[in-house]
SENUZA-564650 format. One record per residue (C-alpha): residue in one letter; z, x, y. Coordinates in steps of 0.001 Angstrom, whole numbers, plus 500000, padded with zeros to 6 digits. Layout:
% SENUZA-564650
<site "A", <Z, X, Y>>
...
//
This chain:
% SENUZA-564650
<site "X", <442918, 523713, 540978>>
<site "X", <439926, 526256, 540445>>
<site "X", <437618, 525264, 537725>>
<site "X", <438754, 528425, 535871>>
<site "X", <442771, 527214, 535683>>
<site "X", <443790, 526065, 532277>>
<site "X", <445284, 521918, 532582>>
<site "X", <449392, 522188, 532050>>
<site "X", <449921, 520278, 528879>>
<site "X", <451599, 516623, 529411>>
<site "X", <455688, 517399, 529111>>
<site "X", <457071, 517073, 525649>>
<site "X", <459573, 514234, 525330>>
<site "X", <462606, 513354, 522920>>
<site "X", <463621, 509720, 522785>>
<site "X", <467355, 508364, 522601>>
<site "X", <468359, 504929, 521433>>
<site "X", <472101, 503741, 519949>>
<site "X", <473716, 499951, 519966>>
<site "X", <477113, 500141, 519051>>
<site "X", <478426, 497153, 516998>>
<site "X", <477156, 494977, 513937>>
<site "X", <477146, 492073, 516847>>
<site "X", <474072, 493346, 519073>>
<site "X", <471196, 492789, 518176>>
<site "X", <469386, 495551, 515845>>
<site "X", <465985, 495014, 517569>>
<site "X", <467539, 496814, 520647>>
<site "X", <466513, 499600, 519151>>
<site "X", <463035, 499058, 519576>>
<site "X", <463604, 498050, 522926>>
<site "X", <465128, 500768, 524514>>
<site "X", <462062, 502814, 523003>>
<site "X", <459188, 500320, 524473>>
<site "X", <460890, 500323, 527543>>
<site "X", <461239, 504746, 527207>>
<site "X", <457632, 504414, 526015>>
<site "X", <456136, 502702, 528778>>
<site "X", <458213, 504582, 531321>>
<site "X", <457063, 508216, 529685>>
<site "X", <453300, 506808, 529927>>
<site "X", <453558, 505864, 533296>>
<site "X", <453826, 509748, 534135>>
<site "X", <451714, 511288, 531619>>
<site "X", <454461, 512728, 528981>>
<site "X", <453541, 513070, 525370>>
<site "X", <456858, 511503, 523055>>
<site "X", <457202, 513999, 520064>>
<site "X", <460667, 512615, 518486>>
<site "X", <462742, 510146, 518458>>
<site "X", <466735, 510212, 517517>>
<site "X", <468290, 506717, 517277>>
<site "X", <471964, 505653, 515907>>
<site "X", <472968, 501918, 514842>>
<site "X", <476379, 500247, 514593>>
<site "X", <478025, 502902, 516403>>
<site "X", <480613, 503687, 519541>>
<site "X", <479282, 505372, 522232>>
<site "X", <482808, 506868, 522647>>
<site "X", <481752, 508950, 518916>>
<site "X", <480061, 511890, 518525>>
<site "X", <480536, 513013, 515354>>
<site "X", <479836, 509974, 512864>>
<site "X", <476465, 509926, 514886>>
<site "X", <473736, 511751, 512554>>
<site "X", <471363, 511359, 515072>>
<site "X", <472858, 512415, 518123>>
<site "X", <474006, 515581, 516305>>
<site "X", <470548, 516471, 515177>>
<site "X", <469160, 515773, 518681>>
<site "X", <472176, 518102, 520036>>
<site "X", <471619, 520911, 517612>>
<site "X", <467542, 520446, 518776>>
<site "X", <468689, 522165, 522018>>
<site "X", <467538, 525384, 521139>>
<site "X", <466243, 527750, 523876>>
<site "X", <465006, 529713, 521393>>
<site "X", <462758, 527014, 519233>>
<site "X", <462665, 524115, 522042>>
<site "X", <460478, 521284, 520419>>
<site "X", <460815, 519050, 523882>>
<site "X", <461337, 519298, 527527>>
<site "X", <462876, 516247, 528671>>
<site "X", <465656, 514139, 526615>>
<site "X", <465167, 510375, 527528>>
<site "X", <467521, 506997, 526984>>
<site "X", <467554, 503440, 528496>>
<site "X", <471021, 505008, 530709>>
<site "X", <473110, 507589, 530324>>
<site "X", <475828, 505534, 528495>>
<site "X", <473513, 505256, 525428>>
<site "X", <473918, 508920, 525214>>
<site "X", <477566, 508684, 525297>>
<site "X", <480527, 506538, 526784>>
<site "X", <482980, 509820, 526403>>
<site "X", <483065, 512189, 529394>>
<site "X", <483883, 515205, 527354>>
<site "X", <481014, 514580, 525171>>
<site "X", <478597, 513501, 527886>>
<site "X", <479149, 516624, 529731>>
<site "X", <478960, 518648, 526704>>
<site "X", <475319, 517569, 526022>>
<site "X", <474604, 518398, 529600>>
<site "X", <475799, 521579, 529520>>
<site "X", <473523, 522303, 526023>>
<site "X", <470443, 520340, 527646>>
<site "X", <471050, 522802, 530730>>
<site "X", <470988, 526135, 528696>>
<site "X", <467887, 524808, 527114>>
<site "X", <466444, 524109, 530148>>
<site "X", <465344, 520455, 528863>>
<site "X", <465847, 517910, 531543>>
<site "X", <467679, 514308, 530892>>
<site "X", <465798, 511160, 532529>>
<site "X", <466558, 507525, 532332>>
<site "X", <464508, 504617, 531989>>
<site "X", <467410, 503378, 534920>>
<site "X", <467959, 506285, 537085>>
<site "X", <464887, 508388, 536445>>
<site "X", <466218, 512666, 536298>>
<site "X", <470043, 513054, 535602>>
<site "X", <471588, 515671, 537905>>
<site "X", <474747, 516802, 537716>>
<site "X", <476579, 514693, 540206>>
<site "X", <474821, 511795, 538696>>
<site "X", <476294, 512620, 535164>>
<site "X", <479454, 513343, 536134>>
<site "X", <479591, 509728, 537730>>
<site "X", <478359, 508021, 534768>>
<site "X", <480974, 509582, 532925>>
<site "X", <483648, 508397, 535255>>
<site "X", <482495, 505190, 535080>>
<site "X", <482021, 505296, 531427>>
<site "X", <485968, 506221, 531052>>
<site "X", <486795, 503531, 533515>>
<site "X", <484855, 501332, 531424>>
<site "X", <486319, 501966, 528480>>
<site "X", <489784, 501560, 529596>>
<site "X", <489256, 498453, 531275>>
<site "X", <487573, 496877, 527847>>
<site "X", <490659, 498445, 526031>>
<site "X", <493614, 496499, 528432>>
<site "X", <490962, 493434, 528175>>
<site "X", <491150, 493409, 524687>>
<site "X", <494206, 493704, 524036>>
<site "X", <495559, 491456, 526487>>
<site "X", <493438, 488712, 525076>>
<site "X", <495082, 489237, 521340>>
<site "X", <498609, 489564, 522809>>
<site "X", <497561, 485805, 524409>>
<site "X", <495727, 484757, 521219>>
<site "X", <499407, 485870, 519062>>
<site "X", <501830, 484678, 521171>>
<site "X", <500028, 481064, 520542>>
<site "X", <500598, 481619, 517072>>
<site "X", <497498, 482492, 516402>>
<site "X", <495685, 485468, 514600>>
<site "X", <495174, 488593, 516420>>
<site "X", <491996, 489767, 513987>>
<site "X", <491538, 491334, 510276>>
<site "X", <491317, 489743, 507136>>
<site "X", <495500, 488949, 505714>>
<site "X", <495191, 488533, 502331>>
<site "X", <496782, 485180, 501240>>
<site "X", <495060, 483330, 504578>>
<site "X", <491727, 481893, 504716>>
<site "X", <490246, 480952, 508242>>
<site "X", <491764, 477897, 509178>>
<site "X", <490539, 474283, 510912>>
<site "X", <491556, 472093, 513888>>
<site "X", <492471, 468303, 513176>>
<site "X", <488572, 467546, 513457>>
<site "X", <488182, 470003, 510309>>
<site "X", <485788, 472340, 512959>>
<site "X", <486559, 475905, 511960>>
<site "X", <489091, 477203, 514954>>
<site "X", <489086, 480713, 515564>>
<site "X", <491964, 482724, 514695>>
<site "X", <493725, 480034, 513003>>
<site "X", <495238, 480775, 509525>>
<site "X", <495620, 478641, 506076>>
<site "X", <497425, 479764, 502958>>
<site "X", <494977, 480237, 500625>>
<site "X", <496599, 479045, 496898>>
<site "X", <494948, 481415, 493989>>
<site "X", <495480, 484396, 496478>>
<site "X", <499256, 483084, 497453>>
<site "X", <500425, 482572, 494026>>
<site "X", <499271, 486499, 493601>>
<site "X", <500923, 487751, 496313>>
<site "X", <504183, 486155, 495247>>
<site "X", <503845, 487358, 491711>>
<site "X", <503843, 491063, 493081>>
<site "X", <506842, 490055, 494898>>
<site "X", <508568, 488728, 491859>>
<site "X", <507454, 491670, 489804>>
<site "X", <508681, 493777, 492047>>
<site "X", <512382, 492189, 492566>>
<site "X", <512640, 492167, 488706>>
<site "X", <512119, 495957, 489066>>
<site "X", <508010, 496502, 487519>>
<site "X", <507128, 499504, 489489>>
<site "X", <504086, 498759, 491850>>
<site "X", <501415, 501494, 489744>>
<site "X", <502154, 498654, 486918>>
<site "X", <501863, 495824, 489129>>
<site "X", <498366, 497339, 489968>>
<site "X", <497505, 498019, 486561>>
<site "X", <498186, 494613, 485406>>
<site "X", <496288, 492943, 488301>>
<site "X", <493420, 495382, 487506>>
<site "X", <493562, 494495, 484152>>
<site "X", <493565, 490561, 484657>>
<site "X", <490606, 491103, 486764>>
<site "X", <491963, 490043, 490226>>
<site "X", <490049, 492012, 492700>>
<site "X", <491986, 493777, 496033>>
<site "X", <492330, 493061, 499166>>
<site "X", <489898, 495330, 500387>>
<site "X", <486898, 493593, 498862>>
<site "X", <485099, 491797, 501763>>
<site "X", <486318, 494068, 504159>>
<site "X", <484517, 496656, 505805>>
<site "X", <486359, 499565, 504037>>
<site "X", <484645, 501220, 501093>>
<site "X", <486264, 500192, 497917>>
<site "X", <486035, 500379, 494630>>
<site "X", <487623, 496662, 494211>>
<site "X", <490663, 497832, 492488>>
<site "X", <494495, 497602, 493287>>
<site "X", <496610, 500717, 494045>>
<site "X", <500029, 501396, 494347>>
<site "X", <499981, 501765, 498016>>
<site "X", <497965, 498536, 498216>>
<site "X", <501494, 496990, 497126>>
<site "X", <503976, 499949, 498366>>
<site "X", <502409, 500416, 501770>>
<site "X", <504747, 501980, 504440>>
<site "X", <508018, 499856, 504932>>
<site "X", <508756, 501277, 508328>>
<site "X", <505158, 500721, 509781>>
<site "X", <505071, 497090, 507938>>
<site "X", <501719, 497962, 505779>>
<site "X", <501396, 496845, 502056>>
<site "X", <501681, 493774, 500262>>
<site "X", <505618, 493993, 499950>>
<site "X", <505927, 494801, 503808>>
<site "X", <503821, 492274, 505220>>
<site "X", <506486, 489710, 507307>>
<site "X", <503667, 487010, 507586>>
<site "X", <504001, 486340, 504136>>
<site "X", <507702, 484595, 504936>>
<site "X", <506507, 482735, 508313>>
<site "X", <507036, 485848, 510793>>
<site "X", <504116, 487539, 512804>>
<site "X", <504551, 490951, 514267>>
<site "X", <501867, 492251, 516388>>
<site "X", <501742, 495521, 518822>>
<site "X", <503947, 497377, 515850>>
<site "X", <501189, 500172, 515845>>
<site "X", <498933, 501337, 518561>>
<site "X", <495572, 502798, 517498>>
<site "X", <494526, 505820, 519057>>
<site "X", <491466, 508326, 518409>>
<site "X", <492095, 511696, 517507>>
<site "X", <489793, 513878, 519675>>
<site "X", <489376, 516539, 517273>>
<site "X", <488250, 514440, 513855>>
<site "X", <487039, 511022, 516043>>
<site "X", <489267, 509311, 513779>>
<site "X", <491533, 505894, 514310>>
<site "X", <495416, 507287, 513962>>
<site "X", <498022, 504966, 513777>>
<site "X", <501152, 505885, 515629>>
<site "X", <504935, 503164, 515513>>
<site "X", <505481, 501946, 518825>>
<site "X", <509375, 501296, 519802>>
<site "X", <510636, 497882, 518353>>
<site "X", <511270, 496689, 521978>>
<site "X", <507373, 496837, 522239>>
<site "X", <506595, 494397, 519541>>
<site "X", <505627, 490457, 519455>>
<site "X", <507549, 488622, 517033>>
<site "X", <506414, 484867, 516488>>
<site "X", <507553, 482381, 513761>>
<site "X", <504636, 480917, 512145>>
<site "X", <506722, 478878, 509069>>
<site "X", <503940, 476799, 507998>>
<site "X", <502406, 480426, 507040>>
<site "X", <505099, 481023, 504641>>
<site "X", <504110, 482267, 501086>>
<site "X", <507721, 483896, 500173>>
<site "X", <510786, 482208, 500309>>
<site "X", <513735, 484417, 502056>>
<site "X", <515391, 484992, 498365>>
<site "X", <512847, 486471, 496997>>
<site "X", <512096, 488771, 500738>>
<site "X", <515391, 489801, 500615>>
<site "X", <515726, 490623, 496835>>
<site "X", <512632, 492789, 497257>>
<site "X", <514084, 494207, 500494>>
<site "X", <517094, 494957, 498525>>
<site "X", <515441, 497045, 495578>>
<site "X", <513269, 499056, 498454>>
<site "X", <516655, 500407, 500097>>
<site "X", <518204, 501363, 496848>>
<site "X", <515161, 503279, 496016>>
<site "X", <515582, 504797, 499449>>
<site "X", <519265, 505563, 498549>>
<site "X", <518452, 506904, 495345>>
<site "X", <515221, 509475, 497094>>
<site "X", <517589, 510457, 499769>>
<site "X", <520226, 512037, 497513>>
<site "X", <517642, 514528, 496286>>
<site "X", <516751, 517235, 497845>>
<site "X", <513001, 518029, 498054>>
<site "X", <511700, 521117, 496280>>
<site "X", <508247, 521706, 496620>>
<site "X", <506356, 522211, 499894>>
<site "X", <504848, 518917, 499910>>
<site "X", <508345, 516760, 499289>>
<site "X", <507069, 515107, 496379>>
<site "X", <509516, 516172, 493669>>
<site "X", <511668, 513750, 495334>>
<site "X", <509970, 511108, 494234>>
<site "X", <510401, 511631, 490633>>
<site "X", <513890, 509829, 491179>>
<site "X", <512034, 506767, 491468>>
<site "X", <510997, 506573, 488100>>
<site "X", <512759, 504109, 486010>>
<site "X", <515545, 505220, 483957>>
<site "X", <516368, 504685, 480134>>
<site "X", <519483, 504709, 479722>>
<site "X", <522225, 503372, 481317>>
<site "X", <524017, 506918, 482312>>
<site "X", <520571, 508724, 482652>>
<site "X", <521382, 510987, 485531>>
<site "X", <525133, 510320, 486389>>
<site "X", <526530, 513245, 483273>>
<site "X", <526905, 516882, 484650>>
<site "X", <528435, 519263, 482427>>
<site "X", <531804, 520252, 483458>>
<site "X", <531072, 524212, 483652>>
<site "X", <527854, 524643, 485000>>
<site "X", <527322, 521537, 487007>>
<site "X", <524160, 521003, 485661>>
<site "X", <522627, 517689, 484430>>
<site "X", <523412, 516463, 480744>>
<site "X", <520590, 515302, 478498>>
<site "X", <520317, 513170, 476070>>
<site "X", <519404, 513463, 472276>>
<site "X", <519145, 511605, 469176>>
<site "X", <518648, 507650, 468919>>
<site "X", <520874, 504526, 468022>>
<site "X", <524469, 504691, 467285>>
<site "X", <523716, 509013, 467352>>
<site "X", <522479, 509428, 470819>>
<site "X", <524380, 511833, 472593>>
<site "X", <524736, 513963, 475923>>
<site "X", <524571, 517581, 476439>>
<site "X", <524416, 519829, 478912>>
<site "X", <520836, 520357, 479741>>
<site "X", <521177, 523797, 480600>>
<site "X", <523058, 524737, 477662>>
<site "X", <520389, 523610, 475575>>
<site "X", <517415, 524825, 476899>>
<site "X", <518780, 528299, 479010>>
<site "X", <521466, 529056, 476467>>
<site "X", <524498, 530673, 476829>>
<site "X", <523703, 533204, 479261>>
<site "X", <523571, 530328, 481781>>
<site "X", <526106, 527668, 480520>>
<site "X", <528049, 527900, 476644>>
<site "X", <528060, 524555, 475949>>
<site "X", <530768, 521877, 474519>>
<site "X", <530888, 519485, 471820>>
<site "X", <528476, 516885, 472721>>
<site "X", <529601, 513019, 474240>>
<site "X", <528334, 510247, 472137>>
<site "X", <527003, 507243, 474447>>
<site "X", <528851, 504833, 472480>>
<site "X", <531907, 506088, 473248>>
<site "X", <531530, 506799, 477282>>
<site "X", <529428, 503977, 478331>>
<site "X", <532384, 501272, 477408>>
<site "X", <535005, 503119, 478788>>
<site "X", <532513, 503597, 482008>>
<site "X", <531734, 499873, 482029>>
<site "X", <534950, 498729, 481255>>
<site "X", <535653, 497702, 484640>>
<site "X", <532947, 496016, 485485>>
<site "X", <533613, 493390, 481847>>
<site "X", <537186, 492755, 483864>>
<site "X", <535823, 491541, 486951>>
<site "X", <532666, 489808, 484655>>
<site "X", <535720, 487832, 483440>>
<site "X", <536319, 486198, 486505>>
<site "X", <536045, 482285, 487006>>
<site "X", <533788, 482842, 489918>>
<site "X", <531963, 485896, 488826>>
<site "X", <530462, 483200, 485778>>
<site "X", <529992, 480719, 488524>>
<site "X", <527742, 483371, 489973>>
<site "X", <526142, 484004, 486993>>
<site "X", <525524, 480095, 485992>>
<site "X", <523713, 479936, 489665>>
<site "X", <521739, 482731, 489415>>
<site "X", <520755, 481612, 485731>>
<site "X", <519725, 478570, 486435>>
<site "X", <517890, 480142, 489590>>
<site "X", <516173, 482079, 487217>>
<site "X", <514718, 479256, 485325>>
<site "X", <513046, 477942, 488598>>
<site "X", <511771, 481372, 489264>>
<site "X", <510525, 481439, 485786>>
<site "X", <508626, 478248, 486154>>
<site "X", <507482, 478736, 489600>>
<site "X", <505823, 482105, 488347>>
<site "X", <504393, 480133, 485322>>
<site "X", <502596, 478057, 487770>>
<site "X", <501545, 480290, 490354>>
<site "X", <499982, 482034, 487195>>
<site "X", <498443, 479042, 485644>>
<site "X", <496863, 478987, 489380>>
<site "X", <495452, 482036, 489184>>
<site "X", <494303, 481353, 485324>>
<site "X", <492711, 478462, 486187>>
<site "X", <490417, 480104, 489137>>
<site "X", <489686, 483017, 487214>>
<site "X", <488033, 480463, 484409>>
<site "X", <486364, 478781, 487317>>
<site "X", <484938, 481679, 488316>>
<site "X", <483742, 482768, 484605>>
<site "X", <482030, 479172, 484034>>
<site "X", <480130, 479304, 487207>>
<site "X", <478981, 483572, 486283>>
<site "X", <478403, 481570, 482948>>
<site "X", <475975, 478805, 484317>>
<site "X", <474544, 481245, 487016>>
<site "X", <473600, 483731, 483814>>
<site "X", <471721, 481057, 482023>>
<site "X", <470086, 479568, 484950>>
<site "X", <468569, 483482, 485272>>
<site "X", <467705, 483060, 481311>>
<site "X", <465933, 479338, 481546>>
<site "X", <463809, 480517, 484582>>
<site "X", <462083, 483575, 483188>>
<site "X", <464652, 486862, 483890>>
<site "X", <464796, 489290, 481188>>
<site "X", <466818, 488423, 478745>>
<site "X", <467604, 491632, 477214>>
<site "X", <469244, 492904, 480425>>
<site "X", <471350, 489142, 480850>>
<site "X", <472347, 488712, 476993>>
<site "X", <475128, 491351, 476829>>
<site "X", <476489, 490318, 480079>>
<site "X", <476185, 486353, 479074>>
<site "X", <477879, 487846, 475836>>
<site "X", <480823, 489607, 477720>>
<site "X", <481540, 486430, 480101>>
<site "X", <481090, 484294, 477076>>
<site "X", <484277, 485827, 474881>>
<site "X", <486438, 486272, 478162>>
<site "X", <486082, 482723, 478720>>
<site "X", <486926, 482080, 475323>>
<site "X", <489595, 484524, 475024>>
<site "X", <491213, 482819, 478841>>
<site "X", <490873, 478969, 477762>>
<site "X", <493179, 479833, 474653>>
<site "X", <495529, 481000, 477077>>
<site "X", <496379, 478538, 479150>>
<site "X", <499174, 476716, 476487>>
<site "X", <501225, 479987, 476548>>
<site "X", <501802, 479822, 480714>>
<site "X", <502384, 476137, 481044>>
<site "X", <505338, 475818, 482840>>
<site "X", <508499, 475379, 481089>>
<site "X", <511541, 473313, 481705>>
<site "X", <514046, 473606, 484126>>
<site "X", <517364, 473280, 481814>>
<site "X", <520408, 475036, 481345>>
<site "X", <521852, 475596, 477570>>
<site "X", <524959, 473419, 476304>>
<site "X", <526315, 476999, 474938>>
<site "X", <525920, 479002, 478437>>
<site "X", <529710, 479442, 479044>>
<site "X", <530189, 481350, 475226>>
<site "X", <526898, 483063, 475650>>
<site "X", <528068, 484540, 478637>>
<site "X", <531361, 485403, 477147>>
<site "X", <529651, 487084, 474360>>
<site "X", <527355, 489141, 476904>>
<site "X", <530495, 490273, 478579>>
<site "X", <532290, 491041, 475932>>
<site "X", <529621, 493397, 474684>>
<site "X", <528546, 494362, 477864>>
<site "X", <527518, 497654, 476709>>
<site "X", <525130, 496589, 474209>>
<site "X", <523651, 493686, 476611>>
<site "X", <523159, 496091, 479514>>
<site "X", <521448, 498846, 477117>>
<site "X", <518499, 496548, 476288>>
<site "X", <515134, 497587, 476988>>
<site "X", <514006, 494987, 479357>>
<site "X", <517001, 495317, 481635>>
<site "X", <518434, 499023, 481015>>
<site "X", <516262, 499725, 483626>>
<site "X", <517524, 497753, 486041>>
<site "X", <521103, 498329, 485327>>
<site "X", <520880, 501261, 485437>>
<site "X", <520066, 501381, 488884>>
<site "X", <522964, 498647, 490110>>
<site "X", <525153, 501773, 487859>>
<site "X", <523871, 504138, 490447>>
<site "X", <524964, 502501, 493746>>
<site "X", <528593, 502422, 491889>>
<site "X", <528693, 505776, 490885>>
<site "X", <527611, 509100, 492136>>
<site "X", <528153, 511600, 489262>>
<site "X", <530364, 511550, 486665>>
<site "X", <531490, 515465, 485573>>
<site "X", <532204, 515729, 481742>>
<site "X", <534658, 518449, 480759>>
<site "X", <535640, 519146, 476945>>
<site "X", <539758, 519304, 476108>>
<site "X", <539533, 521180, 473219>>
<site "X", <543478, 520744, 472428>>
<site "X", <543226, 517301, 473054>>
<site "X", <539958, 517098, 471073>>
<site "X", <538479, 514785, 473476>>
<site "X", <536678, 514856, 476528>>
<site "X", <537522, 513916, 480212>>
<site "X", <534914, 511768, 482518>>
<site "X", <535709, 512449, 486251>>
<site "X", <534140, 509451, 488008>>
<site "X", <532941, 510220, 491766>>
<site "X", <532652, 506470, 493455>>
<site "X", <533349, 502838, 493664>>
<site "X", <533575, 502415, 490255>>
<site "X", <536932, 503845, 489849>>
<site "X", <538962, 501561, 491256>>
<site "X", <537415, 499021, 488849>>
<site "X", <538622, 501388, 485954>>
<site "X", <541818, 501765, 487075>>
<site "X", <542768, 497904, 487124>>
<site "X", <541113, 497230, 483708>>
<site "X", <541891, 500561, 481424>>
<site "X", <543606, 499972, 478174>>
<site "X", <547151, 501170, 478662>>
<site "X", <547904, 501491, 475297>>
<site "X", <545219, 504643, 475005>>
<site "X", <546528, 505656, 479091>>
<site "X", <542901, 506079, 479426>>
<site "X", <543008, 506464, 483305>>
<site "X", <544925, 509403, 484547>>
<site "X", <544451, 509963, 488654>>
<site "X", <540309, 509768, 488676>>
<site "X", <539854, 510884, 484937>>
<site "X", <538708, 508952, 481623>>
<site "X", <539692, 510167, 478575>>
<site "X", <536905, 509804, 475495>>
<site "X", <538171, 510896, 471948>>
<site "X", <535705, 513106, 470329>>
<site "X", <532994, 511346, 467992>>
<site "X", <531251, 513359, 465509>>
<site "X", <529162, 514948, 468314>>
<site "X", <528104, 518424, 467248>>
<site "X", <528592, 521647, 469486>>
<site "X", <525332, 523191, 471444>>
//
C-alpha cells in the first residue's frame, strides 16, 4: 500500500441470534452474540446491528419480527451491512424454502452470510444445511410423535392441559408425568354443562351463566390469549373432530389420540388441523378418568343428533350457510314450525296469547293477498289435542308409566347430584373469595394504598356475603318419590296439552314433536266450517288408533278441527 492509498474501512456486520422454545435457556441469546462478537473481532469487522428473536421455531418466518426486519434490511440500494452473521445457519432458519429465500435476497444485496461454525456460507453449503435442516425436522416430528403414541397407549397423557384433570401422582405421591387426576370443583362443572345441556339450555346460556357465576374457562393458564370467559364453542366445539366440552370422550373414561394431525400451512405459518380416518386413531379406556356417567353421554349425544336432524332439513340461504342455524333456536310453542297453510305452502304464524292464540298463514299476513288470500285462522287449543291425542293413548300404557316412574325417580338423583356438584363449586368459589379477602387486608395492614384496595375489599366483601347466604338454597334434597305419583301422572296425561305447553318444557317438547312429525298442511273446509290437518310422519299412525270415533276425526291421513272463533286474515 502507497502512503497516499486511503485504509478500506473494517466490513460492516449484522448479527443474528433466535432460541426457539420457552425451555432453552434465554441467556443463549447473549451467547450466540459473544461468541459472533469475538469471532467478528478476530478479523477486524465493525458490528453495526443486531436482529435477535426469542421463543420461536426456526421452521417460522413470519411471526419472527426480527428476522423480517433483518430481511427487508437487504437493500442494494440503502445497504447498512456487508456480512449477515449467526452461531449456524439453522439459527437463521430450519425451513429450506425460507433459508434459500434469504440467500437469494443476501445475494442480490451482495451482503455475504458467515458463521461463527462454518465461517462464509456458499451456496452448496446452504443448500446442505437446508437438507439437513428438513431431515432434521422430520426426524424430531416421527420422534415425537412416536413417543406420545407410547406415552397413550400406557394410558397415559399425550400433552395439553384437559380441563377436569389435574397432574397426577405415583403411589409415592412424586408428581408422575403425564398422569391424570379428576380434579372435583372443575368435574362437578363440566358435568353441570352436560346436564344443562341434556335438559335442553342452549350452550350461549350455559356460557352466560358460568360467566356470570364467575367460573373462569378453560383457556386460562394456557398459552392461548384469553379474555377468561366461556363461549359457546368452548362448550359446542366440533362433534366430528371431538373438540368442546360436550365432545370430549375422556370425560366418560375413553382416550382418543391421533384423531387430528397438525400440519402448517405454508402460506399463513399457521397450525391447521385436518380429521384423520377413524382406522388411524388410538382408543384407550381410562375408567378411573370418568367424570360422566354413560346416561348422561348418551342423553347429550342424543339432543346433538336431533339438532343435526332438525339443521339438515333446511336448506341454507345465505352464502355463508348460517341461516341454517336459526333452526336451532328453541321453539315456543309446541307446533312452532310444523303449520303450513294449505294454499301457499308457506309457514303459519302465530298470534294472540292464552286461550286466543291462533295460527295463520304467515304469508297471508304479512304479503297479502297478492301472494296467498288467507283462511279463517286455527286456534291452538283446538289442533294441539287432536295432534297429541295419540301420544295421551300410548301415555296410558302400564309400561309407558313404568317408564315414566323410572325416569322420575332418575330425575330426583340427577337433581341431587347437580345440587352437590354445585354446592362443590359454591363452596370453592367462597374459598377463593376469603383467601382474595385476607390477601386484600394483608396489602391494607402492611402499608398499600388504601384508596386503590378499599373498593375492591368492598366488592369481595358483599360477594362473599351475598354467596354464604346461598348455600341453604343448593343443599341437596331428598331422594323420594310422592305417595300421589300414579294420579299425578294420570292428571298430566290427561291434560297433556296443557302439561306439554309449559314454559320450562315447551321447549323441549317441542323438539321430541319434531322427530314425530314433519309438517302438518292446514286447509280450511268452508262447507264443513272446519279445518283439515294433513299430518306428514310417524305420528299418524298414533292418531289413527286413538281418534274419537264418535267425531270420525281421522279420515285416510287427515284431522278434522271444527272452527273456533278464529277470525279470517
Amino acid at each position: 500500500m502507497s502512503k497516499h492509498s486511503i485504509p478500506e474501512a473494517p466490513l460492516r456486520v449484522a448479527l443474528y441470534a433466535r432460541y426457539s422454545t420457552d425451555l432453552q435457556n434465554p441467556m443463549s441469546i447473549d451467547d450466540q452474540f459473544r461468541q459472533a462478537e469475538r469471532y467478528a473481532a478476530q478479523r477486524g469487522w465493525r458490528v453495526v446491528e443486531r436482529f435477535s428473536d426469542s421463543g420461536i421455531s426456526g421452521s417460522a418466518s413470519l411471526t419472527r419480527p426480527d428476522f423480517l426486519r433483518l430481511s427487508k434490511a437487504l437493500d442494494p440500494q440503502n445497504r447498512r451491512f456487508d456480512i449477515v452473521l449467526a452461531e449456524s445457519l439453522d439459527r437463521l432458519s430450519r425451513d429450506p424454502e425460507h433459508i434459500n429465500g434469504f440467500a437469494k435476497l443476501a445475494k442480490f444485496a451482495r451482503v455475504e452470510i458467515h458463521t461463527v461454525e462454518q465461517g462464509k456460507a456458499s451456496t452448496m453449503s446452504v443448500g446442505l444445511a437446508s437438507i439437513f435442516s428438513s431431515m432434521f425436522m422430520e426426524g424430531l416430528s416421527h420422534k415425537v410423535r412416536r413417543g406420545i403414541e407410547g406415552k397413550v397407549l400406557q394410558g397415559l397423557n399425550g400433552g395439553g392441559r384437559i380441563y377436569g384433570y389435574r397432574p397426577g401422582t405415583d403411589p409415592r405421591g412424586a408428581p408422575m408425568k403425564g398422569a391424570l387426576r379428576i380434579e372435583a370443583t372443575e368435574a362437578a362443572i363440566v358435568r353441570g354443562i352436560f346436564r344443562d345441556y341434556a335438559a335442553g339450555v342452549s350452550p350461549i346460556k350455559i356460557a352466560s351463566r358460568l360467566n356470570a357465576n364467575g367460573i373462569v374457562s378453560p383457556s386460562v393458564g394456557s398459552k392461548r390469549k384469553s379474555s377468561g370467559h366461556w363461549k359457546q364453542n368452548t362448550i359446542n366445539g366440533n362433534r366430528e373432530r371431538g373438540t368442546g366440552i360436550l365432545n370430549n370422550e375422556l370425560y366418560i373414561g375413553r382416550r382418543v389420540w391421533n384423531r387430528l394431525t397438525y400440519t402448517k400451512n405454508p402460506g399463513t405459518e399457521k397450525r391447521v388441523s385436518q380429521l384423520n380416518p377413524e382406522s388411524e386413531w388410538q382408543i384407550v379406556e381410562v375408567p378411573e378418568l370418568r367424570i360422566v356417567d354413560e346416561d348422561l353421554w348418551d342423553a347429550v349425544k342424543a339432543r346433538q343428533d336431533a339438532q343435526t336432524r332438525r339443521k339438515a332439513k333446511v336448506e341454507a340461504t345465505d352464502r355463508n350457510k348460517l341461516s341454517s342455524g336459526q333452526t336451532l333456536r328453541r321453539r315456543k310453542y309446541l307446533l312452532s314450525g310444523l303449520l303450513h297453510c294449505g294454499l301457499c305452502g308457506g309457514r303459519m304464524t302465530v298470534a294472540g296469547a292464552g286461550k286466543y292464540k291462533t295460527h295463520y298463514c304467515a304469508s297471508a299476513k304479512e304479503k297479502g293477498p297478492s301472494v296467498c288470500t288467507g283462511f279463517r285462522g286455527l286456534r291452538d287449543s283446538i289442533a294441539l289435542p287432536l295432534v297429541l291425542s295419540g301420544l295421551r293413548d300410548e301415555l296410558m300404557k302400564p309400561e309407558a308409566y313404568e317408564t315414566f316412574r323410572r325416569r322420575f325417580h332418575q330425575r330426583l338423583r340427577d337433581s341431587q347430584g347437580a345440587a352437590e356438584d354445585q354446592l362443590r363449586v359454591h363452596d370453592a368459589r367462597v374459598k377463593e373469595l376469603e383467601t382474595s379477602h385476607r390477601n386484600l387486608l394483608r396489602a391494607i395492614e402492611t402499608g398499600d394504598d388504601a384508596s386503590i384496595l378499599m373498593p375492591r375489599l368492598n366488592t369481595v366483601d358483599a360477594e362473599l356475603k351475598e354467596m354464604r347466604g346461598k348455600r341453604d338454597e343448593i343443599v341437596p334434597p331428598e331422594v323420594e318419590l310422592p305417595d300421589d305419583l300414579p294420579k299425578l301422572y294420570r292428571e298430566m296425561v290427561r291434560d297433556l296439552a296443557s302439561a306439554l305447553s309449559q314454559e320450562d318444557v315447551a321447549g323441549r317438547a317441542a323438539d321430541e314433536l319434531h322427530d314425530l312429525v314433519d309438517r302438518i298442511v292446514v286447509e280450511w273446509d268452508a262447507e264443513a266450517r272446519g279445518h283439515w290437518l294433513t299430518i306428514e310422519g310417524n305420528l299418524l299412525g298414533m292418531l289413527r288408533k286413538s281418534a274419537p270415533r264418535e267425531l270420525d276425526a281421522v279420515r285416510c291421513d287427515r284431522i278434522f278441527a271444527e272452527v273456533g272463533c278464529g277470525s279470517r286474515i
